[in-house]
PyMOL commands that place a pseudoatom at each C-alpha (Angstrom):
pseudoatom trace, name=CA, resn=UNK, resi=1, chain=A, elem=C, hetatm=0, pos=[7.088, -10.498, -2.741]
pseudoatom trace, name=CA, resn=UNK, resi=2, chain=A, elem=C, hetatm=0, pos=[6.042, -6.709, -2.702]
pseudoatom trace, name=CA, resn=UNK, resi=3, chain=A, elem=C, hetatm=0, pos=[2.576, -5.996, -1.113]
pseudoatom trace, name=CA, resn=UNK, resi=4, chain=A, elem=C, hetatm=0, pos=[0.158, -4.511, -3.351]
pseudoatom trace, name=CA, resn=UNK, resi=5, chain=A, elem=C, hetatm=0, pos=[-0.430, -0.646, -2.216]
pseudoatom trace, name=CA, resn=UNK, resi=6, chain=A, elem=C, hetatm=0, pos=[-3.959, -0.721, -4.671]
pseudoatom trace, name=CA, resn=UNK, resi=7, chain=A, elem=C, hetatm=0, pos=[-6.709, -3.049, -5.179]
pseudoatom trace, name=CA, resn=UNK, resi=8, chain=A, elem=C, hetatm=0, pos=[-8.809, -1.852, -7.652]
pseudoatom trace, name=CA, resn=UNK, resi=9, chain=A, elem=C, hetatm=0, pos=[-12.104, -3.333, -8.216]
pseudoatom trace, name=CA, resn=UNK, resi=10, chain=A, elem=C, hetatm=0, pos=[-14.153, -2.878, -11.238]
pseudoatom trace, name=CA, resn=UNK, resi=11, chain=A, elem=C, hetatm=0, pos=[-18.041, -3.712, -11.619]
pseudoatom trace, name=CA, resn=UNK, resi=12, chain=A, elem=C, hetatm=0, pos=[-17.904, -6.283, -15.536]
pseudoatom trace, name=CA, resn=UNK, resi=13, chain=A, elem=C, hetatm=0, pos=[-21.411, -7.676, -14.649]
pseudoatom trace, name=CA, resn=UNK, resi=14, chain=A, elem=C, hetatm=0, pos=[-19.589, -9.098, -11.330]
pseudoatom trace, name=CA, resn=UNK, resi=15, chain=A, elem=C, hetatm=0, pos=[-16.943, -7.632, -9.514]
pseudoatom trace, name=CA, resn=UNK, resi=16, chain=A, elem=C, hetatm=0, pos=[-13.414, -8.233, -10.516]
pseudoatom trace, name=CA, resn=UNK, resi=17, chain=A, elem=C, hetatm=0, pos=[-10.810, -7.504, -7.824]
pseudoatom trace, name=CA, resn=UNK, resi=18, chain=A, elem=C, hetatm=0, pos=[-7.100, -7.028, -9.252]
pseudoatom trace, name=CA, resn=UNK, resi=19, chain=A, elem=C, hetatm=0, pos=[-3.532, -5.873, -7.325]
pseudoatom trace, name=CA, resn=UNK, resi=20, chain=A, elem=C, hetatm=0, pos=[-2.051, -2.695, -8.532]
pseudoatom trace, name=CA, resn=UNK, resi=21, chain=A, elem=C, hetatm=0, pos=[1.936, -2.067, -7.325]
pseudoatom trace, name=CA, resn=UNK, resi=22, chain=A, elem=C, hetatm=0, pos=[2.045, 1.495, -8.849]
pseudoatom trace, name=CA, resn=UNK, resi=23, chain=A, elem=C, hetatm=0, pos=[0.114, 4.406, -10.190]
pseudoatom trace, name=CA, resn=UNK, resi=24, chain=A, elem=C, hetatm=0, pos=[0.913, 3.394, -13.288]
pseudoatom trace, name=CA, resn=UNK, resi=25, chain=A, elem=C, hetatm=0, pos=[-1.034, -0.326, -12.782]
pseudoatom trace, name=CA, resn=UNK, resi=26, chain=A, elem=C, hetatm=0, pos=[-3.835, 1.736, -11.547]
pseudoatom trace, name=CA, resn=UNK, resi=27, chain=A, elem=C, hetatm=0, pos=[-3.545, 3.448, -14.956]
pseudoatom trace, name=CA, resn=UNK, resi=28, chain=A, elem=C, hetatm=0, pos=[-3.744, 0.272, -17.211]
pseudoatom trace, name=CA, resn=UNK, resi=29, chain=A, elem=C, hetatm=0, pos=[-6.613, -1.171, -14.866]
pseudoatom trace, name=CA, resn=UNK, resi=30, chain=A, elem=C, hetatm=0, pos=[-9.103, 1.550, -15.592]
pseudoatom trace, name=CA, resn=UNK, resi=31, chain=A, elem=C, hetatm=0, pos=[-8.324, 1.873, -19.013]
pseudoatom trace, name=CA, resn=UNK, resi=32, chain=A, elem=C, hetatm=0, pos=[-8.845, -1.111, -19.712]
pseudoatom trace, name=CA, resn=UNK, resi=33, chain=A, elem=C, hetatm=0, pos=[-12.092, -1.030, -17.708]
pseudoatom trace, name=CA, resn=UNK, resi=34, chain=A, elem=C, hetatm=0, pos=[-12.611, 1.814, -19.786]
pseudoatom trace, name=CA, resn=UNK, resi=35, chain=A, elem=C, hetatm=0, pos=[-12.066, 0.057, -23.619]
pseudoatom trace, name=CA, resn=UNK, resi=36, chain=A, elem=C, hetatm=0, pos=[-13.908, -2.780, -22.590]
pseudoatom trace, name=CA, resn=UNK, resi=37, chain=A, elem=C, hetatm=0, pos=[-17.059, -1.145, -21.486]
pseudoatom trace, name=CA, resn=UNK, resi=38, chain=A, elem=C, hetatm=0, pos=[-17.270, 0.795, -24.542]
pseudoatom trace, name=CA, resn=UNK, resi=39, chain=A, elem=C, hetatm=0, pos=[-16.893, -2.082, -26.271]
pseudoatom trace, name=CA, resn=UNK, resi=40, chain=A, elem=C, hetatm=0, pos=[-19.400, -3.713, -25.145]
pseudoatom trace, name=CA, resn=UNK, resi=41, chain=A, elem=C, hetatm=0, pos=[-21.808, -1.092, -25.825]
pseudoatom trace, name=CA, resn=UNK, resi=42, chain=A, elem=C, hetatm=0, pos=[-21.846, -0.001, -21.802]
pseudoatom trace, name=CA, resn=UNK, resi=43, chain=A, elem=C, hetatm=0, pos=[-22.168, 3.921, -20.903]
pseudoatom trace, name=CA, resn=UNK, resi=44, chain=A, elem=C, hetatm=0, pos=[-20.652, 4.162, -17.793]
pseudoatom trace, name=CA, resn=UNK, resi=45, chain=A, elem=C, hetatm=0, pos=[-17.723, 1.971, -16.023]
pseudoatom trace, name=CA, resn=UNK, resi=46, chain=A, elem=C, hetatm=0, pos=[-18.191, 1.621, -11.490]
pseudoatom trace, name=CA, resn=UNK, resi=47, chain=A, elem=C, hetatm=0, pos=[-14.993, 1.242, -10.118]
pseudoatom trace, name=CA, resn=UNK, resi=48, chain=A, elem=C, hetatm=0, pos=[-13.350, 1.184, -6.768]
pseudoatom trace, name=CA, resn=UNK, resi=49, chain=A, elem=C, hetatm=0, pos=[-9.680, 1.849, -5.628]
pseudoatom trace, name=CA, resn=UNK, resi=50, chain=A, elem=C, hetatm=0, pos=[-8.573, 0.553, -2.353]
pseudoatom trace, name=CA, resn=UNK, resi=51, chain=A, elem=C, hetatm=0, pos=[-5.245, 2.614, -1.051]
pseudoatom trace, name=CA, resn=UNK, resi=52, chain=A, elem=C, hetatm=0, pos=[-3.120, -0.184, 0.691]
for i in range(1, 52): cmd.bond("trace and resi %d" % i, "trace and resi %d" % (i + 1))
show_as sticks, trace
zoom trace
């Protein structure tokens, strides 16, 4: 199995840790991040991004 060259980890109240294989995952991660915060009302999203 590839190894994951991100982690990104993104603050939802607790700290959620997911594997990112390309740019593109790192994309989708924080975007999500993104649309769920303002979702939920939230005005700012703390993230982190781990380079493998």
């Amino acid at each position: 199995m590839e190894k994951a060259k991100y982690v990104v980890t993104v603050d939802k109240g607790y700290w959620s840790q997911t594997d990112a294989y390309t740019m593109k995952d790192v994309h989708a991660i924080v975007a999500g991040a993104i649309r769920d915060a303002k979702e939920m009302g939230r005005s700012s999203v703390k993230f982190t991004i781990e380079i493998k």
